[in-house]
C-alpha positions in Angstrom: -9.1 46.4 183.7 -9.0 49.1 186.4 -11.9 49.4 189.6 -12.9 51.8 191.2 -14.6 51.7 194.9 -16.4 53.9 197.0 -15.8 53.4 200.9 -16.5 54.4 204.4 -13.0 55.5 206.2 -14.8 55.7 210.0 -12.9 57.6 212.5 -9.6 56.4 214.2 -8.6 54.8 211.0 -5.6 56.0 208.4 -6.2 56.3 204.8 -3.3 54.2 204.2 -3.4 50.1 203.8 -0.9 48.6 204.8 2.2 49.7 206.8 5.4 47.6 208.0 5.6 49.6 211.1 1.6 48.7 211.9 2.6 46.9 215.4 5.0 49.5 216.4 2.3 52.3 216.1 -0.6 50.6 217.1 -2.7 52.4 214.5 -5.5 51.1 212.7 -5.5 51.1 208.8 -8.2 51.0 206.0 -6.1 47.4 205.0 -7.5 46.3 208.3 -11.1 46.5 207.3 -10.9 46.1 203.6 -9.4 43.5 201.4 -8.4 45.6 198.4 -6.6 44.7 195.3 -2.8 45.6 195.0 -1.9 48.7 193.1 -5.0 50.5 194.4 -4.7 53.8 195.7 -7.0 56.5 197.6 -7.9 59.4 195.8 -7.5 62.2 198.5 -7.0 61.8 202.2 -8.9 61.7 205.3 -7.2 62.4 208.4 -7.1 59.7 211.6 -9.6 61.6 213.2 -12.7 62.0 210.7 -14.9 59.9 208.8 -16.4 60.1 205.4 -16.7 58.8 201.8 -13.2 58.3 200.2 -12.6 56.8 196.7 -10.4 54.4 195.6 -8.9 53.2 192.0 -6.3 51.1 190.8 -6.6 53.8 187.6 -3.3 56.5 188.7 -5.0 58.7 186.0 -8.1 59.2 187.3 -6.4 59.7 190.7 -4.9 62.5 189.1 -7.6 64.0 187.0 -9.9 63.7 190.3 -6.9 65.3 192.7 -6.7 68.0 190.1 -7.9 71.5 190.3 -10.1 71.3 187.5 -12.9 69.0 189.5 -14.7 71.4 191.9 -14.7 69.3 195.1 -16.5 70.3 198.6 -15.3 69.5 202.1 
């Protein structure tokens, strides 16, 4: 069974969960303030320094429906 979740990304955080160079970097990641299932994946990108709604699923087709041109998004 796939989920789906609806998040705050705040500012000064990547849209990415996990990364192996973390300490190297000294960057914050979403992993760092949400415990999320393996396999799930952020539909669209923020960058480091904005904040907003961001969706995740642990469905790749969705991902891909929603990422394509064919849903009218707004920025």
């Amino acid at each position: 069974m796939h989920k789906h979740y609806i998040i705050h990304k705040p500012y000064g955080y990547l849209s990415q969960f996990r990364s192996g160079e973390r300490l190297a970097h000294k960057k914050k990641y979403l992993g760092d303030l949400y415990d999320v299932p393996e396999g799930t994946m952020a539909i669209g990108r923020l960058d480091e320094p904005s904040e907003g709604l961001l969706l995740l699923t642990t469905n790749g087709l969705v991902s891909e429906q929603i990422r394509s041109n064919k849903v009218e998004k707004e920025y």
